[in-house]
Steps between C-alpha positions, in 0.01 A plus 500: 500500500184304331724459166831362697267276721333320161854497302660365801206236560526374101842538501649330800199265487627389109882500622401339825337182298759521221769386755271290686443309155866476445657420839236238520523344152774623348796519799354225740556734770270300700495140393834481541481531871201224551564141589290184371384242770693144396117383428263776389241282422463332848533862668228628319255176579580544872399854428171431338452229752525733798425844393139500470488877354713762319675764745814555709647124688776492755677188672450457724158707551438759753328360804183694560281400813222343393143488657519305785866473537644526873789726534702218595385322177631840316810541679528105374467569227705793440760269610501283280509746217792663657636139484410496103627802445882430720565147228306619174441500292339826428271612168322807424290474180279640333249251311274494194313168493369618123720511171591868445351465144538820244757756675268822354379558787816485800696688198179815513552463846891546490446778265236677695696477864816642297278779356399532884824490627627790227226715609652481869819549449465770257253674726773472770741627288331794391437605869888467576778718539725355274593715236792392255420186286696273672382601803133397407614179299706446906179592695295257311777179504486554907122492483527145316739401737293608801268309331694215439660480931144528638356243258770212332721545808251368789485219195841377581486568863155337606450269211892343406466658123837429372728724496516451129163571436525808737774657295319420172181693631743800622644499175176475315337752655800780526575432160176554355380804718888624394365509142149625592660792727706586182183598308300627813800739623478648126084568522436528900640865620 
């Protein structure tokens, strides 16, 4: 099993960032789903004027009881967020403040979490009862899209992703663990 478990790590790890490389650059499989605000530059100024560190922002913001705070003056103001929240508009983002710079080191990262990811899928595979070829290359398309409900889904739900940009991460991600499950099925027995 060692031997199937590194083939299947390099293997679907290489695939896995092959596709990601060309659905990203090549197709647009993405970009084509995303929208541009009508004035990009005034968005991000309002953003650097009001986001005073990198991380996670949501409009409108969770209302967390502060110190001090009377339950009436939470219930207040868990009003008026439910107000907010009832006419919109509504944001989830995730913010750099910083310039992104040289890419080496997200596209290591990318690389590493698909070697990671190959490793997990193969070691599931190799521990299932799927025998025939296309039953492995099946069993390891329904883990990516197990994957892809629990995670991109509550996306759409929770956060209003478009449903454009749902179906392009669907389609990313079954069609490049499709690919990868071609090679693993072959190695992971």
């Amino acid at each position: 099993m060692t031997g199937a478990l590194i083939r299947g790590t390099v293997l679907g790890g290489v695939v896995l960032f092959a596709w990601s490389m060309l659905s990203w650059t090549v197709l647009g499989l993405h970009t084509s789903s995303l929208l541009r605000f009508t004035d990009e530059t005034a968005v991000a100024q309002a953003i650097v004027d009001n986001a005073p560190q990198a991380g996670v922002y949501t409009i409108p913001a969770e209302v967390t009881k502060a110190v001090g705070m009377s339950d009436e003056q939470f219930k207040a103001a868990q009003m008026v967020t439910q107000d907010r929240m009832k006419r919109g508009p509504e944001l989830f983002a995730a913010v750099r403040l910083g310039g992104v710079g040289s890419m080496t080191p997200y596209i290591v990262i990318q690389v590493l979490t698909q070697f990671l990811t190959a490793f997990l899928v193969t070691l599931l595979l190799c521990n299932s009862k799927a025998h025939s070829y296309w039953g492995r290359v099946a069993f390891v398309v329904c883990i990516a899209l197990a994957g892809g409900v629990a995670c991109i889904l509550p996306e759409w739900n929770w956060w209003s992703f478009s449903t454009a940009y749902t179906a392009s991460a669907f389609a990313d991600l079954l069609a490049g663990w499709f690919l990868a499950g071609l090679l693993l099925a072959r190695f992971a027995k």
